[in-house]
C-alpha positions in Angstrom: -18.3 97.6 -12.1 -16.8 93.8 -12.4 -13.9 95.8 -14.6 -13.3 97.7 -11.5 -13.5 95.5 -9.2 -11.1 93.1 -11.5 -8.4 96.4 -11.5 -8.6 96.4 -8.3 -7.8 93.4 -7.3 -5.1 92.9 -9.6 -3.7 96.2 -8.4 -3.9 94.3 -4.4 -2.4 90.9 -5.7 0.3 92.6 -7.6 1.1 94.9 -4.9 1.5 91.3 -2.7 3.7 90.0 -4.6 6.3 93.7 -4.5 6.0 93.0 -1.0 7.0 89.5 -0.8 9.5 90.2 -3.3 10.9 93.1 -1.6 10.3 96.9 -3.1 12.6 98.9 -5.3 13.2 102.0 -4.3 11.1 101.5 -1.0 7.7 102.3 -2.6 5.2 100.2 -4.9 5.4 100.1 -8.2 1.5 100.4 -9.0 1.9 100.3 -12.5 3.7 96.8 -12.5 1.3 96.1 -9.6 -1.8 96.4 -11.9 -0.2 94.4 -14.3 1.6 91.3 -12.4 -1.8 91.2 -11.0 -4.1 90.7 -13.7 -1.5 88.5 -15.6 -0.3 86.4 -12.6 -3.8 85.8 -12.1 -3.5 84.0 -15.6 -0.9 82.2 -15.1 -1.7 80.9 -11.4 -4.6 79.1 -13.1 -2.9 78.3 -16.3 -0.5 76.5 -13.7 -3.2 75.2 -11.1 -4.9 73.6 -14.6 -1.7 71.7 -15.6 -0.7 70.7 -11.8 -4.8 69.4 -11.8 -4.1 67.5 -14.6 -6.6 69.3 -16.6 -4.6 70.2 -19.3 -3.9 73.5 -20.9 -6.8 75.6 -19.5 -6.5 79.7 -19.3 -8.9 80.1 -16.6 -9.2 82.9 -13.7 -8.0 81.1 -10.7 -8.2 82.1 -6.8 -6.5 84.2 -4.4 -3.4 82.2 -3.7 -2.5 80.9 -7.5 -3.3 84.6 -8.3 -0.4 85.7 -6.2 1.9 83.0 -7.2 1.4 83.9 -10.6 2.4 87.7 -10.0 4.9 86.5 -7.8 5.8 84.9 -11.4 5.3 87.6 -13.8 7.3 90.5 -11.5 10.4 88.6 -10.8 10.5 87.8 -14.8 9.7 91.9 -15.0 12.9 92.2 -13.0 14.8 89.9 -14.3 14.2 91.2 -17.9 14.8 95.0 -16.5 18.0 93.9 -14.6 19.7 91.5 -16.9 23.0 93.1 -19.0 22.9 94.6 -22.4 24.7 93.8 -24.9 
């Protein structure tokens, strides 16, 4: 049930962060929603640790540092999709 409930929310938080972002295509990406959720959630708290001055600490961190960090991870997703080839 937590593993549910942790999808979930990642799937919300990411979804967040296509909003704030601005959607491609005029829909959600849910896929990259699940995804930017569950990792920004790791890297808002990775970077609420450091700002804290607690050091390097992978922890799950709350609502707001885990949209930051999928704020994060899906512009770096579209940068990395967008950016030439060579």
């Amino acid at each position: 049930m937590l593993l549910i409930g942790l999808i979930l929310f990642g799937m919300i938080i990411g979804a967040g962060a296509q909003l704030l972002l601005g959607r491609e295509h005029g829909a959600i990406d849910w896929t990259v929603a699940i995804v930017s959720g569950l990792l920004g959630s790791f890297v808002g708290g990775l970077l609420s640790s450091v700002l804290a001055g607690d050091g390097l600490e992978l922890r799950a961190s709350g609502l707001i540092g885990s949209l930051v960090g999928a704020v994060i991870v899906t512009a770096g997703w579209r940068w990395y999709v967008a950016r030439p080839r060579a």
